[in-house]
C-alpha positions as CSV (number, residue, x, y, z in Angstrom):
1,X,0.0,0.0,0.0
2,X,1.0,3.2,-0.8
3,X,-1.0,5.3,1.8
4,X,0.2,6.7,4.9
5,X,0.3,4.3,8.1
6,X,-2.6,6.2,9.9
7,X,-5.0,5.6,6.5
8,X,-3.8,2.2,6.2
9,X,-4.8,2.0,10.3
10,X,-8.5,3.5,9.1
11,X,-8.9,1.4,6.2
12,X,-7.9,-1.7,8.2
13,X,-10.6,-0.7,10.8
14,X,-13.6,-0.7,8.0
15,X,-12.3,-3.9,6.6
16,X,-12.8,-5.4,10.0
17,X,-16.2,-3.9,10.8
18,X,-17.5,-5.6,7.1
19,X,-15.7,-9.1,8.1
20,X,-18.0,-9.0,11.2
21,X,-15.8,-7.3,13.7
22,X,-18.8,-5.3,16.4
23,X,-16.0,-2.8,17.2
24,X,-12.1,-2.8,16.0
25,X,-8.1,-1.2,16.4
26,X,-5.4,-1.1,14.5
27,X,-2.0,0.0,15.9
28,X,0.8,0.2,13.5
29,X,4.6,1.5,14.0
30,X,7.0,2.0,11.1
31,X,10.8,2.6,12.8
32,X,14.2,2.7,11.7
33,X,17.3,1.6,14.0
34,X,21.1,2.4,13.6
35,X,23.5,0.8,15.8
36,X,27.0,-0.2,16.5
37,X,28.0,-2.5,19.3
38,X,31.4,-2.5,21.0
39,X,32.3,-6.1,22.6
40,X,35.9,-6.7,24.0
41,X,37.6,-2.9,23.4
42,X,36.5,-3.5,19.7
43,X,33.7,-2.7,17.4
44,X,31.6,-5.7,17.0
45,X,28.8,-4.9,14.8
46,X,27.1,-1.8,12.8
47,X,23.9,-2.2,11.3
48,X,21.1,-0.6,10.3
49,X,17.5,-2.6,10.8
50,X,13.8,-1.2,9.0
51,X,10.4,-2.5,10.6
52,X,7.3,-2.0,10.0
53,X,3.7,-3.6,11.2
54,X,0.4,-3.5,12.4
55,X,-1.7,-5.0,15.2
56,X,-5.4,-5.4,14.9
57,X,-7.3,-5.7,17.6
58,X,-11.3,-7.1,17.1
59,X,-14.0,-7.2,19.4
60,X,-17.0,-9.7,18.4
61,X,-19.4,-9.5,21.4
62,X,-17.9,-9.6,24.9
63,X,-14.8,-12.0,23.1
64,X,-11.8,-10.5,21.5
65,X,-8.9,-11.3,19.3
66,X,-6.1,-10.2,18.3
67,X,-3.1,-10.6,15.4
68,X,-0.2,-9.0,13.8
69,X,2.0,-9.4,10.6
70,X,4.9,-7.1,9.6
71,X,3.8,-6.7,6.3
72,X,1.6,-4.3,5.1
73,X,0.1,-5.2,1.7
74,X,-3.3,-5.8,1.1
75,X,-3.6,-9.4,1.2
76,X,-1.2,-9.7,4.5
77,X,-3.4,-7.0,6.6
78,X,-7.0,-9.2,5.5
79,X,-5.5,-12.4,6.5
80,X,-4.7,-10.6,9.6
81,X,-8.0,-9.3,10.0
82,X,-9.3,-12.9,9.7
83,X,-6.8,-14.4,12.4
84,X,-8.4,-11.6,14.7
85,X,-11.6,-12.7,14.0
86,X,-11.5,-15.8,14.0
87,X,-9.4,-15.9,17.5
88,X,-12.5,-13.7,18.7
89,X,-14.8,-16.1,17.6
90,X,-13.6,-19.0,19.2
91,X,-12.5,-17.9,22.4
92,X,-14.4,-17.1,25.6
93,X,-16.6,-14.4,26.8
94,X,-15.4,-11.9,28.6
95,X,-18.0,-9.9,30.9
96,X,-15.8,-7.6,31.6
97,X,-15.4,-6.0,28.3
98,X,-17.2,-2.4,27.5
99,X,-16.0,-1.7,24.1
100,X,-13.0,0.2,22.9
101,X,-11.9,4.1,23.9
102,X,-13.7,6.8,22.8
103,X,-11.7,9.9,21.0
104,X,-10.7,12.5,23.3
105,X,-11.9,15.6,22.4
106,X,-8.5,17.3,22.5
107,X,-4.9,15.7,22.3
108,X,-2.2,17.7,23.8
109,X,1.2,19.2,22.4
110,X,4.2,17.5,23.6
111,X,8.1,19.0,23.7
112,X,11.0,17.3,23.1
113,X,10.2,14.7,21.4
114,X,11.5,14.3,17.8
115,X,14.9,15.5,16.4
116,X,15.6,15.5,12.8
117,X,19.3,15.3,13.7
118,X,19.1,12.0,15.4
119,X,16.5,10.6,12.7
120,X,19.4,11.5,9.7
121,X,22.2,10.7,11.9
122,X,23.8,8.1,9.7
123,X,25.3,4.4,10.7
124,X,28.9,6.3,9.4
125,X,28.6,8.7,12.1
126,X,27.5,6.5,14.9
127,X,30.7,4.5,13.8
128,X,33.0,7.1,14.3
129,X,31.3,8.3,17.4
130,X,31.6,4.6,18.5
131,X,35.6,4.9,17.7
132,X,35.9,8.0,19.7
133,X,34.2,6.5,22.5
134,X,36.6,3.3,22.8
135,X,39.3,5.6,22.5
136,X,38.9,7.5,25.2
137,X,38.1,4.5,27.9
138,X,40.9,2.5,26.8
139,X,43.3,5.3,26.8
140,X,43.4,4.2,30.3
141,X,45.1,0.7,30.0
142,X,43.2,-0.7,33.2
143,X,39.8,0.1,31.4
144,X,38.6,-3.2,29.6
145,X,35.3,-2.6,27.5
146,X,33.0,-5.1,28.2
147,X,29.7,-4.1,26.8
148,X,29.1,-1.2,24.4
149,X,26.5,0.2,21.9
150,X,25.5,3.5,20.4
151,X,22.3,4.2,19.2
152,X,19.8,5.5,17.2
153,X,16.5,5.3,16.5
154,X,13.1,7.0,14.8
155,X,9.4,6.3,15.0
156,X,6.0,6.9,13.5
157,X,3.2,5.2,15.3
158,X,-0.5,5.4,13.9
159,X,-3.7,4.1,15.8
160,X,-7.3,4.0,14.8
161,X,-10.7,2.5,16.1
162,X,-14.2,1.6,15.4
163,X,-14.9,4.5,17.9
164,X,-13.0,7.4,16.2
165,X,-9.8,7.4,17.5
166,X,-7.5,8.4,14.5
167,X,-4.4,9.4,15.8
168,X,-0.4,9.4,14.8
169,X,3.0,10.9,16.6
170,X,6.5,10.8,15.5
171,X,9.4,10.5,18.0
172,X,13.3,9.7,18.1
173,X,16.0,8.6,20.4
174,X,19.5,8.2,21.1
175,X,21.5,6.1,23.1
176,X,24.7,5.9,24.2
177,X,26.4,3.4,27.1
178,X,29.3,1.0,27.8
179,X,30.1,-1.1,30.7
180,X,33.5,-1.5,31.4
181,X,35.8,-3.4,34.3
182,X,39.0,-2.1,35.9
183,X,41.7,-4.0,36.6
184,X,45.3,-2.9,38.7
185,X,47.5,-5.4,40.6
186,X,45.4,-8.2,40.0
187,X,42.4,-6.3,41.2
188,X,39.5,-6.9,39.1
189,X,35.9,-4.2,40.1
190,X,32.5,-6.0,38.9
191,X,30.9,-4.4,35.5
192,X,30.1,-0.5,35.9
193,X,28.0,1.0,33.7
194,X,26.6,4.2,32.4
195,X,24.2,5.6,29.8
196,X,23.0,8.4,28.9
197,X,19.9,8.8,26.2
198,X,18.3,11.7,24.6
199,X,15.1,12.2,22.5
200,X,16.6,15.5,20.6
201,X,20.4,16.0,20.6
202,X,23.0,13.2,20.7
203,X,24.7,13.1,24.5
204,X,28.4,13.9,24.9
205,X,30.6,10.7,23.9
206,X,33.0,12.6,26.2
207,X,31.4,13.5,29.2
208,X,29.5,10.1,29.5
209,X,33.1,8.0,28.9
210,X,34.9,10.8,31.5
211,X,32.2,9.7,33.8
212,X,32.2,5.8,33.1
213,X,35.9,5.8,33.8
214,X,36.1,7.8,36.9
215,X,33.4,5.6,38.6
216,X,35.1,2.3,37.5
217,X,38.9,3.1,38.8
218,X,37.2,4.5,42.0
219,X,35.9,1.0,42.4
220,X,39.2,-0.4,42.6
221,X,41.2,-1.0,45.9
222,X,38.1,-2.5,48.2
223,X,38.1,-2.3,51.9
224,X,36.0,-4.3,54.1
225,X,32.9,-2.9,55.8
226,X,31.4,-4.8,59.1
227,X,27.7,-6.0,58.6
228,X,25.1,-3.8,60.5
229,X,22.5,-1.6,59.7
230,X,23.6,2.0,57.7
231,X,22.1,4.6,55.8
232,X,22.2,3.3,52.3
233,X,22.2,6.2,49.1
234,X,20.8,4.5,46.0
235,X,21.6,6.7,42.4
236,X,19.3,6.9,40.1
237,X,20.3,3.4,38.6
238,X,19.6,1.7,41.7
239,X,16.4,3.2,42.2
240,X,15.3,2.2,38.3
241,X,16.4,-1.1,39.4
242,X,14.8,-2.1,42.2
243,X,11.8,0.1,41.9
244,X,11.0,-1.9,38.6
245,X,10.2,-4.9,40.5
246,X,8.8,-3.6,43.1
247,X,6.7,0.2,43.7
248,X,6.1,0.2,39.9
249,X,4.1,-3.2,40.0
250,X,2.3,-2.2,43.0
251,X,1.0,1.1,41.2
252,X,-0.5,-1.0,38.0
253,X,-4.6,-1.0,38.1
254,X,-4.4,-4.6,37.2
255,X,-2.7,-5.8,40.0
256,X,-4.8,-3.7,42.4
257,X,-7.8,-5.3,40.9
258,X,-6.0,-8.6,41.0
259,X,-5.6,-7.9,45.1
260,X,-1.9,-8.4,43.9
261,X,-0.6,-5.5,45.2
262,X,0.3,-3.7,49.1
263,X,-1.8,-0.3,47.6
264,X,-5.6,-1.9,47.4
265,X,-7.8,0.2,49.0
266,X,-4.5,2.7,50.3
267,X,-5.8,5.6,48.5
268,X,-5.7,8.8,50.7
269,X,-3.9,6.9,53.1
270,X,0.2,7.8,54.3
271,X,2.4,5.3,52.1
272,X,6.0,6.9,52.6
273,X,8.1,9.6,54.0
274,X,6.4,12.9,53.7
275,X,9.5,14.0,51.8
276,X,8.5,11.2,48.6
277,X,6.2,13.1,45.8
278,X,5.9,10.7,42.6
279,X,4.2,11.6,39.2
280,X,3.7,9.5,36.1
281,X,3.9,12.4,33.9
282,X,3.4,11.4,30.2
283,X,4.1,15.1,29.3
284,X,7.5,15.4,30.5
285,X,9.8,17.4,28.5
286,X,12.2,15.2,26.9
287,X,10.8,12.4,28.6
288,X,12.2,8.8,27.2
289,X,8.5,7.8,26.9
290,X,6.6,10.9,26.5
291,X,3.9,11.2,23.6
292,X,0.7,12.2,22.3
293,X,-1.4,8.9,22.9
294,X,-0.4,5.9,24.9
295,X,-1.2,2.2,23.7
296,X,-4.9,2.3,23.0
297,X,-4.9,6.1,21.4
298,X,-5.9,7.6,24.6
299,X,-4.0,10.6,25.8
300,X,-1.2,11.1,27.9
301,X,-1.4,13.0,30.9
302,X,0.2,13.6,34.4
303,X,-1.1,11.6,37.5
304,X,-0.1,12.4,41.0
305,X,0.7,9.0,42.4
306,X,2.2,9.8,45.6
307,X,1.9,13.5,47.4
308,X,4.0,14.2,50.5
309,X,3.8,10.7,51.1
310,X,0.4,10.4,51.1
311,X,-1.2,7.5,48.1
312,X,-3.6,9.7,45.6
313,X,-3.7,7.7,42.7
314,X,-2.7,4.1,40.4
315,X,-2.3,3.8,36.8
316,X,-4.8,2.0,34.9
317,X,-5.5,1.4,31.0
318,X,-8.6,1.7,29.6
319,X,-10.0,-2.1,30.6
320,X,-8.2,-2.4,34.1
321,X,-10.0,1.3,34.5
322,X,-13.1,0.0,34.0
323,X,-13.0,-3.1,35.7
324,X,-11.6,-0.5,38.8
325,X,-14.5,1.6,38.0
326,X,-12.4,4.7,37.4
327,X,-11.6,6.5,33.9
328,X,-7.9,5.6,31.9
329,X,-4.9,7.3,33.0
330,X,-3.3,7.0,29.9
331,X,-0.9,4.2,30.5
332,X,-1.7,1.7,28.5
333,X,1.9,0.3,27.0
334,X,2.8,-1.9,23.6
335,X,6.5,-2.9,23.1
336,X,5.6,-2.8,19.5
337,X,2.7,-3.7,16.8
338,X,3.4,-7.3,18.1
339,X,2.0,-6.6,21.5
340,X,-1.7,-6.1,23.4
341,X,-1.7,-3.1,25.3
342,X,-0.5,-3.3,29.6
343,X,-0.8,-1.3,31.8
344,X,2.6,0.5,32.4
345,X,4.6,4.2,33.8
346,X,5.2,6.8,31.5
347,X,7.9,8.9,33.2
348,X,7.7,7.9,36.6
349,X,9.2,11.1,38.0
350,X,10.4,10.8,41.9
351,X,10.3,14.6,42.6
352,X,14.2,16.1,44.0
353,X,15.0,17.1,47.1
354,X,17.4,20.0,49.0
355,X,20.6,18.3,49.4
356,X,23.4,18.4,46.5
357,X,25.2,14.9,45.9
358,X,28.4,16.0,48.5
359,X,26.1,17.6,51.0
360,X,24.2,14.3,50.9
361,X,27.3,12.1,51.1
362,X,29.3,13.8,53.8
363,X,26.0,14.6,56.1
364,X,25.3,10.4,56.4
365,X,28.8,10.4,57.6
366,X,28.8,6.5,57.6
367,X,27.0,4.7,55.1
368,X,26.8,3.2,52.0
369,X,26.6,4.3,48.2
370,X,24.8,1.9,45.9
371,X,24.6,2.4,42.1
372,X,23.2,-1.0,41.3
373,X,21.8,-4.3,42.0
374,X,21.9,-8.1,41.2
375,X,18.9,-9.9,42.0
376,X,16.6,-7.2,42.3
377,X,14.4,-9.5,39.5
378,X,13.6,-11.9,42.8
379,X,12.3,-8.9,44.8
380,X,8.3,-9.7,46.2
381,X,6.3,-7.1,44.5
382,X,3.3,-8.1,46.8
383,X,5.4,-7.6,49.9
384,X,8.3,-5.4,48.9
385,X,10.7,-7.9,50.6
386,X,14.1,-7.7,48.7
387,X,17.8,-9.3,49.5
388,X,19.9,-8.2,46.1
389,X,23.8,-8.1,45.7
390,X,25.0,-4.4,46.0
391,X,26.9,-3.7,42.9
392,X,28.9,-1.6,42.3
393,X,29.1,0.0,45.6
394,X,31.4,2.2,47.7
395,X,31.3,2.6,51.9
396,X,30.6,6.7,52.5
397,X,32.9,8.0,55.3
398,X,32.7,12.0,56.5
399,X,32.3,12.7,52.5
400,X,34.7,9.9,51.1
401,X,33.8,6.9,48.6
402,X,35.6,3.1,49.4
403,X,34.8,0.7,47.1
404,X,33.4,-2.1,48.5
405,X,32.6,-6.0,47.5
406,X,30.5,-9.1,48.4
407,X,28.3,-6.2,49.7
408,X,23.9,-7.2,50.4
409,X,21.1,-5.5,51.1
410,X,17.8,-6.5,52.7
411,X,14.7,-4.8,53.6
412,X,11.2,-4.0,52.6
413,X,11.0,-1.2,50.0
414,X,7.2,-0.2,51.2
415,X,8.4,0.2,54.6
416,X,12.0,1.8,53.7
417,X,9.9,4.3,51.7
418,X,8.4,5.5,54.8
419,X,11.2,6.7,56.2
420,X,12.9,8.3,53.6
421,X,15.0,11.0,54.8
422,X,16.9,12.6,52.1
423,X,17.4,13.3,48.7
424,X,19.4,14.8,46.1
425,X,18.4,18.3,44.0
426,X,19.3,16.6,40.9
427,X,17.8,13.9,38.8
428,X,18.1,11.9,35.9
429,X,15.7,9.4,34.0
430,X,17.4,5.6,33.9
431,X,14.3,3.4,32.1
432,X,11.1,4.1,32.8
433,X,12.1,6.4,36.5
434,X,13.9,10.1,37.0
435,X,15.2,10.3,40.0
436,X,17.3,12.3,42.4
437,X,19.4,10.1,44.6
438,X,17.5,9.1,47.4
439,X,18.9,7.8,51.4
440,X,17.4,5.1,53.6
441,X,18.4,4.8,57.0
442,X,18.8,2.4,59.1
443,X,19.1,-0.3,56.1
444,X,20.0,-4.1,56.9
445,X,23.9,-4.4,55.3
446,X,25.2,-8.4,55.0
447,X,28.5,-9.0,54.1
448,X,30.2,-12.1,52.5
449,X,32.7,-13.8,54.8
């Protein structure tokens, strides 16, 4: 087909209605990816990959069906269309099901977005870029890099329904990150990594590869720590880490519904220190997942999860909200035109405190600096219980970092959140999360023998 992906999206829904569909989506992404991968202080890999493809999703009744192909000529879409159907048709009723959205009567303007500099960067440039970043980390002969890749990519997603929803948005990225390993006198540290990623100017090869460095020779030389409880600083890594296991599946609608999370029937009610304010803000500036529409063409907005400690609200899609009895909060997520919608974050954005990072570090006097886990996938979202490998890590004492090894920490996020005392004027989005650095006291510290 020759027509744009939001008419093919349209044309798709009518095709659907006259093969029987009662209501039907289509959801269609066309993107292009450039990337090089670094692997062993060498360039691996460069290559550039196309996709394109569409999702239809059918309604017949209370029973619905969905199916996807990555081709979009005539003949692929109806044989799609059929699949849908005929999944629909032959599975079970659903008495939960109301129908599809309804079009918003206004869509908002988002900022930062889409960069025609990162969508024409070329695979040449992200080549030498990728050259320039080796360079620099293995200038330093005790750098080894382990892990690399630099990348771009650009989107255009289209969705329409049965309803009226008839939307598209365009959006880019780039990404740049490495994780490295120093080594000196037979010292090895555990893999440290950093990344940063943009949606509309390339980040600083340099600054990011300054910054990677720095953090991995400071991890060298460990010292040994006694086990106890101590104030524990997690970055903004750490907190993306085990906050993805944990708060962020508590939030979802579907596991409130479910009675799988710790947040049932919490609204209104003190969840956390008073100094915690969260919002999933779909509108953030720049934000890695900001846009027009979420997963099922409804719009993005901002939702106050958590103010001052106190619960206000849960992020639901448009069938977990009505199941809830509430109204969508926009966060219905697809990985791609292969995928149903879930319910899922935006930005997540874990509002900043007072202190800057020294202040912070050389206040807590003894403690310890985490910048990520292993293990945080085992953490009980029901319960919050957690017991992850602190790595890499450093042991704060009066304003000085000591790397540190064979290093655990256990707790119960729910309850750690409640006494929050501290946290850092400056943020940054890892994932799905922005987030200042934030201090727990009094936080169980094992340590190998």
């Amino acid at each position: 087909m020759s027509a744009s992906i939001i008419e093919i999206a349209s044309i798709t829904v009518k095709h659907a209605l006259s093969r029987g569909a009662d209501e039907a989506e289509v959801f269609i992404v066309k993107s292009k990816n450039n990337s090089v991968e670094l692997e062993n202080n060498t360039i691996k890999l460069a290559h550039t990959t196309e996709d394109r493809g569409l999702g239809v999703r059918v309604l017949v009744g209370k029973k619905i069906g969905f199916s996807y192909t990555n081709k979009l000529d005539k003949q692929s879409i109806e044989k799609t269309v059929e699949k849908a159907l005929s999944i629909a048709r032959s599975g079970k009723e659903d008495p939960y099901i109301r129908g599809l959205p309804l079009p918003a009567e206004k869509y908002p303007r988002v900022e930062g977005t889409y960069s025609l500099e990162i969508a024409n960067i070329g695979l040449d440039d992200l080549v030498e870029k990728a050259s320039r970043m080796l360079n620099i980390l293995t200038h330093d002969k005790r750098i080894v890099v382990v892990w690399g890749s630099i990348t771009t990519s650009s989107w255009n997603v289209a969705i329409a329904n049965s309803n009226g929803v008839y939307q598209q948005d365009f959006g880019t990225i780039a990404f740049i990150g490495a994780e490295v390993v120093a080594r000196e006198n037979g010292d090895v540290t555990p893999g440290i990594s950093e990344w940063d990623i943009s949606r509309t100017s390339f980040p600083s090869i340099e600054k990011l590869a300054l910054r990677l460095k720095e953090k991995a020779i400071s991890n060298l030389k460990p010292v040994k720590i006694d086990e106890g409880s101590l104030p524990v600083i997690l970055t903004e890594y750490a907190v993306n880490s085990l906050f993805a296991y944990t708060f962020i599946e508590a939030i979802k609608g579907d596991n409130v519904v479910r009675e799988r999370s710790p947040y049932k029937d919490k609204i209104n009610t003190k969840v956390a220190s008073e100094k915690i304010t969260i919002i999933d803000d779909g509108l953030l500036k720049n934000g890695l997942n900001t846009s027009i529409f979420d997963g099922e063409g409804i719009p993005r907005r901002k939702t106050t999860i958590i103010e001052q400690g106190v619960l206000k609200n849960l992020i639901y899609d448009h069938y977990w909200g009505l199941r809830a009895g509430k109204e969508s909060t926009g966060n219905a997520s697809r990985s791609d035109y292969a995928s149903m919608p879930r319910v899922a974050p935006s930005n997540l954005v874990i509002a900043p405190g007072t202190y800057n990072k020294n202040e912070l570090l050389k206040e807590t006097g003894k403690g310890l600096l985490v910048d990520g886990f292993q293990g945080a996938h085992s953490s009980n979202p029901e319960t919050g219980e957690f017991s992850v490998v602190a790595t890499p890590a450093w042991y704060i004492e009066n304003g000085e970092l000591k790397a540190v090894r064979g290093v655990m920490i256990a707790g119960n996020l729910y309850k750690l959140l409640e006494k929050v005392d501290a946290l850092t004027k400056t943020s940054r989005q890892v994932g799905t999360i922005k987030s200042p650095w934030i201090r727990f006291p009094n936080v169980r510290v094992i340590v190998k023998k």
